[in-house]
C-alpha positions, 0 to 999 in steps of 0.5 A: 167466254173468260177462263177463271183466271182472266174473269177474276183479273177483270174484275180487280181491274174493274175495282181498280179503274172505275168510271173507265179511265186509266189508271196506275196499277202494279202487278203485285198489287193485281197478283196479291188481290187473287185468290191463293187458288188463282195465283199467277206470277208476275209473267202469268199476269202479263200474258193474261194482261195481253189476252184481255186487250187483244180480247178488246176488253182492257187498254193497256196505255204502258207497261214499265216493269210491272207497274201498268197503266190501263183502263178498262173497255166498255165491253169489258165492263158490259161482260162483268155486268152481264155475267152478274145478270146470269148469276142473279136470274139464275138463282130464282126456282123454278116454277116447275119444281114448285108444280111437281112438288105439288103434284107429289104432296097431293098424290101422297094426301090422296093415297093416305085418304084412300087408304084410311077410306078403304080400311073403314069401309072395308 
């Protein structure tokens, strides 16, 4: 599992380097790409560039004073999709939710009748 960070730098590489191949990219375009909440300078970026490739996640083919020239790794894509996977089953409700609503609203109904019952014939 990724820190925040780290997920979010995978996912503007994803948005940088599709299809998988390597491509060019500068560190202040990654950096100015976080969110204000997230952001890293320049050696925080590089140390996160290096965990996600000893993490088997991106290549990284050079570095030169900023400018990188990296793919992302299938495993790195197959992380991100999994990730979005979770997210989506995991906004469906829940069917038990739905059977102790109406649990709740039939005992409600039935108390209110059983009231209205007793006081007429009571």
């Amino acid at each position: 599992m990724l820190d925040m960070k780290s997920n979010l730098v995978l996912k503007i590489l994803q948005r940088e380097c599709p299809n998988g191949s390597y491509h060019i990219v500068e560190s202040k375009d990654i950096i100015s790409a976080l969110p204000n909440k997230y952001r890293v300078d320049a050696d925080g970026l590089d140390n996160i560039l290096t965990y996600l490739e000893r993490q088997e996640l991106i290549s990284i083919k050079y570095d030169d004073d900023g400018v990188y020239c990296l793919c992302l790794l299938p495993y790195g894509s197959e992380l991100l999709e999994n990730e979005r996977q979770q997210k989506r089953e995991g906004k469906k409700p829940s069917p038990l939710w739905i059977f102790i609503l109406i649990g709740f609203l039939s005992s409600l109904v039935g108390s209110f009748i059983g009231a209205i019952l007793a006081s007429t014939l009571g």
